[in-house]
Structure formats: C-alpha cells, structure tokens
N, C-alpha and C positions, 0 to 999 in steps of 0.2 A: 423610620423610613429607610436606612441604609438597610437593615436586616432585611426588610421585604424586599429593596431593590435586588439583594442579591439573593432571592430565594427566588425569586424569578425565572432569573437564567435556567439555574439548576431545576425549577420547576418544568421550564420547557423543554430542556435538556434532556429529562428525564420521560415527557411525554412523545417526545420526539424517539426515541430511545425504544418505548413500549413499541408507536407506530412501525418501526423501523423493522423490529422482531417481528410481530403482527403481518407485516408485510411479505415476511421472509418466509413465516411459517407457511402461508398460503401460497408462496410458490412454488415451496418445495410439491415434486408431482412424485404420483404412487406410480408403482409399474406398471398399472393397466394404464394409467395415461403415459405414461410415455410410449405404451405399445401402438394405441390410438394414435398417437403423434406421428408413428412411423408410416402411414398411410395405408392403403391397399395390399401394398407389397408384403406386409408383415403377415397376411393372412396363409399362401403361399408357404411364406420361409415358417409359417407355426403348423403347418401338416408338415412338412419335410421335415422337421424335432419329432413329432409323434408317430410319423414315419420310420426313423430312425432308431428310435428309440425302442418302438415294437420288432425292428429287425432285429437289434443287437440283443433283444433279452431271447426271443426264441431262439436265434443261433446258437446264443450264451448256454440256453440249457441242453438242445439239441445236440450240440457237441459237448458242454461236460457229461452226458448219457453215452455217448459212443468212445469217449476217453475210459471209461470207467470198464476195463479188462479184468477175469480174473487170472490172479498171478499160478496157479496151479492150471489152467484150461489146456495149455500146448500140453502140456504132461500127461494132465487126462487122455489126449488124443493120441497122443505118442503110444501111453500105453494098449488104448483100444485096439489102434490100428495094429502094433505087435502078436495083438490076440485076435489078429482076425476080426473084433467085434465093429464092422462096420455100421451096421444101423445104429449101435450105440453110440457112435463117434457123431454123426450126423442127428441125431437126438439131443444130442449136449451141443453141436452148438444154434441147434434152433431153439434150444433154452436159454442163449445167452439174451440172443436179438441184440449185437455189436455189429460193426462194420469187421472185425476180423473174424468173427464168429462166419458171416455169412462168408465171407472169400472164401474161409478153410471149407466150408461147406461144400462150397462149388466146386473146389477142389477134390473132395473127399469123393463126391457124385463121380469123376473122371480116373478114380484108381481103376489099373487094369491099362490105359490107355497107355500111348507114348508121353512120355515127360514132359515135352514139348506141345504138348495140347494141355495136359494139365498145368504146365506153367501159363500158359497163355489163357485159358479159363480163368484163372486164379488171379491174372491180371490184369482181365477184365472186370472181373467182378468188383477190383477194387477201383479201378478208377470212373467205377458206375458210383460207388461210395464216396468216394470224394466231392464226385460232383453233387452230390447229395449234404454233405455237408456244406459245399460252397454255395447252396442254395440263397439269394439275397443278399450274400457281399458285393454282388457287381452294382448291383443299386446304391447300397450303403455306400460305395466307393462315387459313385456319381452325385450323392447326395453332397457329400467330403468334397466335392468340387466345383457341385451346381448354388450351391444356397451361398456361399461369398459372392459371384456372379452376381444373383438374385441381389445381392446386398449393392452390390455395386453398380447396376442397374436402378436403385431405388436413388444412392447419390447424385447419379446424374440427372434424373427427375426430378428431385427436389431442389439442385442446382437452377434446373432451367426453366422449375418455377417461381425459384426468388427472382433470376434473372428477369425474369417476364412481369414476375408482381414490379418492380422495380420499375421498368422502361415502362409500365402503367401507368405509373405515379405522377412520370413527370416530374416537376422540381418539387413537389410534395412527395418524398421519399421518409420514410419514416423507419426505425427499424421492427417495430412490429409487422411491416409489412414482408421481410424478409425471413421471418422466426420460420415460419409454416413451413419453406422448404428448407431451411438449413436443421429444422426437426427433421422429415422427413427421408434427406439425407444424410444424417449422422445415426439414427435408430436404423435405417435397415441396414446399411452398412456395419454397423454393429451385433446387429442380430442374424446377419448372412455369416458374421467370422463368426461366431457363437457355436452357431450350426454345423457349421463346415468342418468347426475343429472338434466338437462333440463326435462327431459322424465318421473324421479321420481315425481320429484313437480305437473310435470302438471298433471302427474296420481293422486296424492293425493288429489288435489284438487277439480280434477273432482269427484273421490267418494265423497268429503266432501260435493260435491253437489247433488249428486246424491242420497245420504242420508236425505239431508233437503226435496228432493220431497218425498220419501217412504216416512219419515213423515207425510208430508200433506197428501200423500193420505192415510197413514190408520188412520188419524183424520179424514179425510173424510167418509173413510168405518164405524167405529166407529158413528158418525154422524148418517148416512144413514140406520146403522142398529138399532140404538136408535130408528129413525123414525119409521120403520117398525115396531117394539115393544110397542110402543104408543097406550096406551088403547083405542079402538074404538070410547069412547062415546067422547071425545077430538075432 
C-alpha cells in the first residue's frame, strides 16, 4: 500500500505534466495567426511590404543596368571626336543605352555650338537621368515612415478596444476579455516597425547607389568637357 500510495502523486504529477505540455503546445500560434490577431490594419501594412519590396528590386536592377559603364567608352569618344568621326561617336553611345552614354550623346548632337550650350545640354540631359533613376524612392521613403504610423495606429485601436471590452464587463472582467486588443495592438505595432525598417534600409541604399552613378556621370561630363576645350592643334 505505501508503494502505490506514493506512485500516485508521481502518477498525477506526471499526468499533470503531459496536460501542462499539451496545453502549451496548442497555444503556441503560427504566423498567420498571429497576423489574423493583428486585426484589419495588417492587411494595409502587408501591401505596403509587397509594395516595397516590388520598388526596391526594380530600382535594385534599374540602377545596377545604368552603373554598369564601359571603362574604354570616353576613350572610344575621345578618339572619334579627334577624327572627326562624329556619327560614329554618336553610334557608340546609343550602343551603350547608360545614363552617361545618353548625356555624352546630347552633348556630342551640340559640337559646333558655344560651350555654354553644350555644357548646359549635357546637364540637362543628366538631371533628366537622375530623375529617372530616382523613380519610386520618394514612395519607398514615405513607406519608411508611413507603415510604423499604421502600426501605431493599430495600438491605439486595440488599446481602446480592450479599454472598452473592459468598462463592458462590469465587475466580471476577465482577462480573455482584454487579449483581442492587447493582440491587436502589439502585432501591428510590430508589423508597422517591420515595414518601416525594411523600406528605410532599402531606401538608403538605393540612394547610396544612385549617388555612385551621378558620380560617374559628372566625371564623365567633366571628361567630355575637357575634351571640347582641347587646343585645336592637339
């Protein structure tokens, strides 16, 4: 009788033990429910990620295409233009299809003119390109700022609908009755910095590229207008 008395405990101990696990596993939530948990708002802040996310790959390749110069091209021109061979100079660079290819182009269309128009073509043309590349960062920059908002909008939602589930209850307050909005505002709030920070980086970094091209190209303009200035008898 002692043996079973104490097999007992340990018996319920151990059943208890199972429940406890059993209990635990079934509350652990998968990601789509806890994205469901986040209410309405997460529908929103989940186009603003696919949003984003469609901005930054096309910029992504749109400018590594217009980075990608080749390192003999001013040479090529240098040389044409020495010889006179101007449609060939203008040939090579509507072969490139770059953003310097086209400025020199514009430029090259304006030999014969004053310098000062040719400069000024030349830097038109590129800050027609730039803005061509900046296409869709001002968005992805408002996404970087709007979907934490979004998020924090969903907290105070969710806030003043536990507050309200609550003053419902009356003195039968329960806390199942508060889960729904303290879900509601801790996932979107979470899911708005998510976004916001995804959407900052990729912004950043697209400038930091979009930068290295204006570089090349106004070492190119620079280049191209040395050339022009090049004493005749040369």
């Amino acid at each position: 009788m002692l043996t079973a008395f104490l097999q007992t405990p340990v018996a319920n101990m151990t059943d208890t033990t199972a429940v406890a696990a059993s209990q635990a596993a079934n509350a652990e939530l998968s990601l789509f429910d806890l994205t469901v948990k986040g209410g309405w708002l997460m529908i929103p802040l989940a186009l603003l990620l696919v949003i984003a996310v469609v901005i930054f790959v096309e910029r992504w390749l749109a400018i590594r295409k217009a980075a990608k110069v080749d390192m003999n091209f001013m040479n090529s021109i240098k040389d044409y233009i020495h010889d006179g061979k101007i449609r060939a100079a203008v040939s090579l660079c509507q072969s490139q299809n770059t953003p310097v290819a086209r400025m020199i182009e514009r430029g090259i269309d304006r030999i014969g003119r004053p310098l000062s128009d040719v400069q000024t073509a030349v830097e038109n043309a590129g800050n027609l390109e730039v803005a061509k590349l900046e296409e869709g960062l001002p968005f992805l920059a408002t996404i970087a700022g709007g979907a934490p908002m979004i998020g924090f909008l969903g907290t105070v939602i969710g806030m003043i609908q536990a507050f309200f589930n609550m003053s419902s209850a009356g003195n039968n307050i329960d806390i199942s009755l508060l889960s729904g909005g303290i879900y509601t505002a801790m996932v979107t709030t979470v899911a708005g910095l998510i976004v916001g920070v995804m959407a900052y980086f990729g912004y950043n970094y697209l400038v930091s590229r979009v930068d290295r091209v204006i570089f090349k190209m106004e070492a190119s303009t620079i280049e191209f207008m040395d050339l022009l200035n090049e004493p005749v008898s040369r």
